[in-house]
C-alpha positions as CSV (number, residue, x, y, z in Angstrom):
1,X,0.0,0.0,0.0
2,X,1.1,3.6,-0.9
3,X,1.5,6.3,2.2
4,X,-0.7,9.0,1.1
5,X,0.4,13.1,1.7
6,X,-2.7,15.1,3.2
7,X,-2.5,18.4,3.2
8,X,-4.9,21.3,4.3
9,X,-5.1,23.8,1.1
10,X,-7.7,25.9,2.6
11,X,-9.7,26.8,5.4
12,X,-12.3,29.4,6.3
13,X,-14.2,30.3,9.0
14,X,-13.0,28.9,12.4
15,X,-11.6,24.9,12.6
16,X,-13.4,24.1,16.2
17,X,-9.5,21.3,15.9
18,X,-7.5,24.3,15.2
19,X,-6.4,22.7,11.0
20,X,-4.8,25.7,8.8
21,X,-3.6,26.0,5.8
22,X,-0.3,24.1,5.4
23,X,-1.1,21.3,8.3
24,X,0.0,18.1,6.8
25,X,0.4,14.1,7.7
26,X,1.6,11.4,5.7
27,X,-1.4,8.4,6.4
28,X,-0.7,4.6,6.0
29,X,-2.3,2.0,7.9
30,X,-2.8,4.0,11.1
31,X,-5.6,6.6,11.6
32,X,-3.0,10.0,11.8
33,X,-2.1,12.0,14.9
34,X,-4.0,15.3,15.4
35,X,-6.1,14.8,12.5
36,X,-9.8,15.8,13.6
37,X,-12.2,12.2,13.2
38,X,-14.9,14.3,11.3
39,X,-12.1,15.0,8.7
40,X,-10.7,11.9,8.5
41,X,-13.8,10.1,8.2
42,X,-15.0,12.5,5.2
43,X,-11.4,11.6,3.3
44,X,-10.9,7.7,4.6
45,X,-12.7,5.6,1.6
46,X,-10.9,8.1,-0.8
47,X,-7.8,7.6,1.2
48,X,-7.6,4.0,1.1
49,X,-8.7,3.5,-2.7
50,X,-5.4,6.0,-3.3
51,X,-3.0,4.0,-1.3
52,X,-4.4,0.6,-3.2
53,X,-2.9,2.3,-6.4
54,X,-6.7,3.6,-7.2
55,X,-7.4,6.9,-9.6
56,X,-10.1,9.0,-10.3
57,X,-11.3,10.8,-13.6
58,X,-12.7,13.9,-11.4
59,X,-8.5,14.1,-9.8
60,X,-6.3,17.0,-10.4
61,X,-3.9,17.0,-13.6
62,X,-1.1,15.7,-10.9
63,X,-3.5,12.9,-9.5
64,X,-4.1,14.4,-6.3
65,X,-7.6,14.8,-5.1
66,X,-9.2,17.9,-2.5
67,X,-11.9,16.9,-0.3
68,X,-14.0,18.9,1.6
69,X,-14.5,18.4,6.1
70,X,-17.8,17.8,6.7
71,X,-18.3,21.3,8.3
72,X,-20.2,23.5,5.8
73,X,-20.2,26.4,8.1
74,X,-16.0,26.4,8.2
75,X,-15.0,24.8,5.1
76,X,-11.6,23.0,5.1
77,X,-10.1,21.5,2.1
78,X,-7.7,18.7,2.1
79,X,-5.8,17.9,-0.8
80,X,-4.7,13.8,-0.5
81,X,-1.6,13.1,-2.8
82,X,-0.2,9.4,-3.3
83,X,3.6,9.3,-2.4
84,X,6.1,6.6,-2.5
């Protein structure tokens, strides 16, 4: 399985977990440190089909893909890039 970069690429309004712009973690197998459940949970089927080797037409011309947290009233945007 690949490790797979996430990154926060924006944010507005007020994170209640604190996330900004820049706030990254590499996941593999293991649910990452300091990353807010809600988030994860929104990104973890998308996660795990990129770390299987998995693509998607809708993906940025580099592959990566930006999903939104499930909190419409603060959007945060997480951009999930396979790495080696």
């Amino acid at each position: 399985m690949k490790k797979v970069k996430v990154t926060v690429v924006s944010q507005q309004g007020h994170c209640a977990h604190g996330h900004a712009v820049g706030h990254e973690w590499i996941c593999d197998a293991l649910t990452p440190a300091g990353m807010c459940a809600s988030a994860y949970n929104a990104i973890y089927p998308t996660l795990r089909a990129l770390a299987a080797g998995g693509t998607f037409p809708w993906a940025n011309e580099d592959g990566s893909l930006d999903l939104a947290c499930p909190d419409h009233a603060n959007p945060l945007v997480l951009r999930l890039v396979p790495v080696e």
